[in-house]
C-alpha positions as CSV (number, residue, x, y, z in Angstrom):
1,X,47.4,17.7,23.9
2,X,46.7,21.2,22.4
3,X,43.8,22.2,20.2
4,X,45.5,21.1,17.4
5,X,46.1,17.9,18.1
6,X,42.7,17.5,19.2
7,X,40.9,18.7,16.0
8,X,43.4,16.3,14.5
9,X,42.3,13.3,16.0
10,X,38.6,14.4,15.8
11,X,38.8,15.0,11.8
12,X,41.0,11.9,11.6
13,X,37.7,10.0,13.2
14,X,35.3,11.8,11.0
15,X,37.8,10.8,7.9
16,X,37.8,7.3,9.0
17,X,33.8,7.6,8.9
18,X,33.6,9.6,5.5
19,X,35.9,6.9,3.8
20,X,33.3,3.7,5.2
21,X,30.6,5.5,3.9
22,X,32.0,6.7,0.8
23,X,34.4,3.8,-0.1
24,X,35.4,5.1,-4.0
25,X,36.8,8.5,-2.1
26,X,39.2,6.0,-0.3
27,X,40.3,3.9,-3.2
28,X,41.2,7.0,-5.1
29,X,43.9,7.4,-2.3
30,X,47.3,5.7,-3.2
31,X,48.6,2.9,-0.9
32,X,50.4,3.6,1.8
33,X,49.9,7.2,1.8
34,X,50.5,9.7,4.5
35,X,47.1,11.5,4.6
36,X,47.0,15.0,5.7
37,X,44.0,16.7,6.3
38,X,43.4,20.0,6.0
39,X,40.2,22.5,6.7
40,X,39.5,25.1,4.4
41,X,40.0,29.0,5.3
42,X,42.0,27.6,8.5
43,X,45.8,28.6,7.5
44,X,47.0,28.5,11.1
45,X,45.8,24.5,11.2
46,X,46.6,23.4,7.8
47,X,49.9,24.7,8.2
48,X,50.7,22.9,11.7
49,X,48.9,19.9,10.2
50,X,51.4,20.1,6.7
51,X,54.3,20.4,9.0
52,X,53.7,17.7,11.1
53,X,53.2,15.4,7.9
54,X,55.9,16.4,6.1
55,X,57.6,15.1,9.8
56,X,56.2,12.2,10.0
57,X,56.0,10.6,6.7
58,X,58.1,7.9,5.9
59,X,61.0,8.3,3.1
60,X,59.4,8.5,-0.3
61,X,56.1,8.1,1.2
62,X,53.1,9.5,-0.9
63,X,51.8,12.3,0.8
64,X,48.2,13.5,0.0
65,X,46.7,16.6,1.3
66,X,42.6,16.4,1.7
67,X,41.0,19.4,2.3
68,X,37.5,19.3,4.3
69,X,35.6,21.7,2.4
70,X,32.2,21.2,5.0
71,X,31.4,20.0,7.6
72,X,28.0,19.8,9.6
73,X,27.6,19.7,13.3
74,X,27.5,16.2,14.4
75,X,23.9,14.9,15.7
76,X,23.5,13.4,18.9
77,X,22.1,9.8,18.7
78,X,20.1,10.5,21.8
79,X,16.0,10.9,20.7
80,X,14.6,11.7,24.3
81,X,15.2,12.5,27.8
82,X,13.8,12.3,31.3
83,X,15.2,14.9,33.8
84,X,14.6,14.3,37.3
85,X,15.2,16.8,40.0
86,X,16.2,15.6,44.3
């Protein structure tokens, strides 16, 4: 798997999220879409991402292109720790 294909199925995760918690985003998207996602001031990404969906989708299959315009560093769910030392 290269990078990516990695970012790729980590944004497609995050997406996933977004669109649960923000459920009016995901009914403005048409069904049956292809949804590419893209991350602004990335070119080298959003172009190996377009390319692949423009692969991929199926023949007159809608495609629509979402572009992440921020993202914040994800927390960790973890609220304490105990480090022990042999």
């Amino acid at each position: 798997m290269n990078i990516y294909e990695k970012r790729n199925t980590i944004l497609g995760m995050e997406f996933d999220r977004y669109i649960r918690e923000h459920p009016e985003f995901g009914e403005s998207i048409p069904q049956n879409a292809h949804v590419v996602l893209l991350i602004e001031g990335d070119k080298e990404f959003n172009e190996w991402s377009t390319k692949l969906a423009i692969k991929q989708a199926e023949k007159n299959q809608p495609i629509v292109y979402v572009t992440i315009k921020k993202m914040v560093s994800p927390q960790s769910c973890i609220k304490e720790l105990e480090l022990i030392t042999g």
